[in-house]
N, C-alpha and C positions, 0 to 999 in steps of 0.2 A: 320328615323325621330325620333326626341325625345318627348315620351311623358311625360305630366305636372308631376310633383311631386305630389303627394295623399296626401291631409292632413291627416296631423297624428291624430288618435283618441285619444278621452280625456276621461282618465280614471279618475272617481270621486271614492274616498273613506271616509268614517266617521270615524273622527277621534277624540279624548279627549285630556285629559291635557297631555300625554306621548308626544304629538305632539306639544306641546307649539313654541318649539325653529322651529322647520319648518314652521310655518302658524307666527311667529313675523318673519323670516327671508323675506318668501313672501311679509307679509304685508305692513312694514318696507320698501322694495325694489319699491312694487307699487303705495305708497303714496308720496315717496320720490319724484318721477318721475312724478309726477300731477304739475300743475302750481300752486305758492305759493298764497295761499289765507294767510287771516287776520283776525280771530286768526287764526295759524296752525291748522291744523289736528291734530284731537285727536290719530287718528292712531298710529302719531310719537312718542306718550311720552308710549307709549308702551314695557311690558319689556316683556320676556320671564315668569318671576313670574309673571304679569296682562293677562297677556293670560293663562297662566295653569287656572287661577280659571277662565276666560270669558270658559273656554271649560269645565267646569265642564259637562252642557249639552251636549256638542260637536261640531263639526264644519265639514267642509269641506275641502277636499286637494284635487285642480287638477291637473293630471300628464297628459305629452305628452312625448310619445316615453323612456316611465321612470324616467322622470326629473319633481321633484315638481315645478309646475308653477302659479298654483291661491290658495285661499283660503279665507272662510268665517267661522264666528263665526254663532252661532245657538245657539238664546238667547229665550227662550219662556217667554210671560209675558200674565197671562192669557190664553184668548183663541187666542193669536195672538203672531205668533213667527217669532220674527226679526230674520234679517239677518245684522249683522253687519262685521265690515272691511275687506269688500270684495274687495278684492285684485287679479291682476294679474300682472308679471313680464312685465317689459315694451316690450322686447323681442318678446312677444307673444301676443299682444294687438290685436284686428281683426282677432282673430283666432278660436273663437268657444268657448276659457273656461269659458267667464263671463257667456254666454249662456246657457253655459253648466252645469256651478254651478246654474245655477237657477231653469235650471230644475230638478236638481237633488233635489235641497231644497222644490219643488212643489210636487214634486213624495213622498216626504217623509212626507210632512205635508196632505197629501193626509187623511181625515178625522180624521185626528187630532186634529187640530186648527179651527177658523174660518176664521183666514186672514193672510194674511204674509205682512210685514211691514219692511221700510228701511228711513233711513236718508240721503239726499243728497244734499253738498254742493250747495247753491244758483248762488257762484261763476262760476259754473261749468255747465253749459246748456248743453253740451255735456255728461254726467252722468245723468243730469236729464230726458232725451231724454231716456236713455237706458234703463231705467225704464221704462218709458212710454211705448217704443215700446216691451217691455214682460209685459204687461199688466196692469201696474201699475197705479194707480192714484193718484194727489196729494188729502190729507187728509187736511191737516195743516201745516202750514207757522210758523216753528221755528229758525227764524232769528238766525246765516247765515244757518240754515239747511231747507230742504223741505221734509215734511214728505208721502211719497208715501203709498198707500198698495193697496193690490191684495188681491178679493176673496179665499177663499183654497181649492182647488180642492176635489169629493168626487170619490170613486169607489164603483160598485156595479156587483153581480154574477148576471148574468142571464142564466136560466138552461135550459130552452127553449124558442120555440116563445109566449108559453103563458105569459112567466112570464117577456117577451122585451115588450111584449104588456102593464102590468102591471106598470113596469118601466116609459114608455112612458102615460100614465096614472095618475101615483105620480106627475110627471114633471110638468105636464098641470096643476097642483093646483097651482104652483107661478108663470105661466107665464102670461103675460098680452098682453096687444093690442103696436104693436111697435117692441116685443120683435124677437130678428132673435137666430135662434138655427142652429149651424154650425154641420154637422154630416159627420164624415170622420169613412173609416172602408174599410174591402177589399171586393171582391163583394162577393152577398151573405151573408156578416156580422151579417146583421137585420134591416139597418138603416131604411127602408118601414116597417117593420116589430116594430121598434120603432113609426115611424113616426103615424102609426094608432094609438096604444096606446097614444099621443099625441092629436090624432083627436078625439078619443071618451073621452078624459078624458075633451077635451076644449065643445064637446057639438054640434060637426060640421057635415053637410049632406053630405052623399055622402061615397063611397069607396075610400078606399084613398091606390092608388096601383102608382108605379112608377113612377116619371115623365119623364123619361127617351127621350120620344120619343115627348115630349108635352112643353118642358121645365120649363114651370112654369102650376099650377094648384091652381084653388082658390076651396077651401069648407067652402060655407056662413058658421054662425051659424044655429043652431035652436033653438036658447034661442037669448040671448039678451049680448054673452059675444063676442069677436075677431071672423072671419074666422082665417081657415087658409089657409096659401101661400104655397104650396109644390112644391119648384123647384129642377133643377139640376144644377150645378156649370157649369158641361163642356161646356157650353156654353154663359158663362155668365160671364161678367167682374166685375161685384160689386152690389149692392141694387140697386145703380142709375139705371143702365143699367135694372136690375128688373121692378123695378118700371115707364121707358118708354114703356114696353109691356102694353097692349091693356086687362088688367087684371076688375073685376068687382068689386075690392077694394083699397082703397089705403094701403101701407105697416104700415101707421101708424097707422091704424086699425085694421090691420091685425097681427099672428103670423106667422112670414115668417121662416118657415124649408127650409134649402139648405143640399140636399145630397153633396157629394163629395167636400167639402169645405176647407179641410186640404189647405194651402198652399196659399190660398186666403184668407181668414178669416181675416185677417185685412185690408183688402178693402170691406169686405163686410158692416160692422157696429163697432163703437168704443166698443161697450155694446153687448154681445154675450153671447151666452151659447156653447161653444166647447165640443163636445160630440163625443169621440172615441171609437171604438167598437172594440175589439179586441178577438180571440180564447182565451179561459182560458189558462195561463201556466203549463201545465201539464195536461189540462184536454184531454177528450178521448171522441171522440162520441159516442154515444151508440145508433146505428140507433134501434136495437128491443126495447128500453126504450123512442125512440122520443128525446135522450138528443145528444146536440152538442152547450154546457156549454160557455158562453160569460163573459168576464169582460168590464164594461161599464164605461170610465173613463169620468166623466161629470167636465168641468173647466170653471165655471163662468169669465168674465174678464168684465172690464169698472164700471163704478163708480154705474152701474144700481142695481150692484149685490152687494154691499156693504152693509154686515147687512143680507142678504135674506139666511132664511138658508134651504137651499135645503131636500130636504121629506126623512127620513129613511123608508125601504121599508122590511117589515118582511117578512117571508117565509109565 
């Protein structure tokens, strides 16, 4: 029996003005291949000299199996760094590079910036979609262009459970009543171990330990700010579905934490706070020190987080 073919993996690398003539040959090839709008694409009037100086900052090349197939410019203005003529070969369209330049561009602007931002033809509903569906929101309507942007992601160390607690803590100062916080991470990660830091920093009764077995868990306040909703995903299709259990709040009052969210998280809420928890790279547990070292990559998305700038957390 024959089995499928393996998509081939898409290597991203950062590249400057040496790389001109590669990323206009891309570019040049993916815009040619779009349906013709009115004006052109500024893409087309593109030389190999207007791209060396667009890459002064840098840009993006994606390869598949060796062969340059996408690329983007990385233009920063401010605290907010475009992504401009983001291109892939027609060849390879549905295959993971746009994807994959995006999040390469989000991993990079990762507490750098405060939003990443893109231009996209009006003509084009199918481009406008693509944005949308990696996080994107429209900003502003600049006829024939639609101006999208996306929060920018932060990262943070966490050295142990005291300081996931801590984390989880910071968080709760710009969260509000409505808000759903998506927590993906392997088991064991810290996402309970987060999720309390959350609970005491919002002001809420009760222990707040896994819902594992319970699916969803409500803890009123004890002031006068949101409960919170502490559910599990694996059993759970979306908010709706949340929100027809037999709960002592409604979600819109509440701050709704979902462990194990990866993968669902855009049926969960358009407006989210994606928070992954991952082993430190390179780090090493030190069980006689209590240390077994976390990086906490938190990724605002939906128009809620526009502007909100997430709490820097000292030692």
């Amino acid at each position: 029996m024959t089995q499928p073919a393996t998509e081939a993996a898409v290597d991203i690398r950062r590249v400057g003005p040496e790389s001109a003539a590669t990323v206009h040959e891309i570019v040049r090839a993916a815009f040619a291949a779009r349906p013709p709008v009115d004006p052109p694409a500024d893409a087309l009037a593109e030389t190999v000299e207007s791209l060396a100086a667009s890459l002064s900052y840098g840009g993006l090349v994606a390869a598949r199996d060796g062969v340059d197939v996408g690329a983007l410019v990385l233009d920063p203005e401010g605290r907010t760094l475009w992504l401009r003529r983001v291109g892939v070969l027609p060849e390879v369209r549905e295959h993971g590079v746009a994807t994959a330049l995006v999040a390469d561009a989000l991993a990079r602007a990762t507490g750098q910036v405060d939003d990443l931002a893109v231009l996209a033809r009006e003509e084009l509903p199918g481009t406008v979609t693509f944005w949308r569906e990696h996080g994107f929101v429209q900003t502003a309507d600049r006829s024939p262009y639609v101006e999208l942007r996306r929060p920018a992601p932060r990262s943070y160390d966490a050295a142990d459970a005291d300081a996931m607690r801590r984390l989880g803590t910071a968080l709760a100062s710009v969260l509000r009543a409505g808000d759903v916080v998506v927590l993906s991470g392997e088991l064991g990660a810290g996402k309970t171990t987060l999720t309390q830091g959350l609970g005491a920093g919002l002001g809420v009764r009760g222990d707040v330990t896994s819902p594992t077995f319970v699916i969803a868990r409500v803890h009123p306040s004890l002031a006068e700010g949101p409960a919170l909703v502490h559910a599990d995903a694996y059993r759970l299709g979306g908010v709706a579905e949340l929100d027809d259990l037999d709960l002592d709040t409604s979600l819109d009052d509440a701050v709704t934490v979902v462990e194990w969210g990866e993968g669902i998280a855009e049926g969960l809420a358009d407006d989210r706070l994606e928070v992954r928890i991952d082993r430190a790279v390179g780090g090493r547990a030190d069980e006689e020190a209590g240390l077994d070292p976390r990086q906490v990559f938190v990724a605002p998305v939906g128009r809620r987080w526009l502007g909100v700038v997430l709490p820097a957390l000292s030692d």
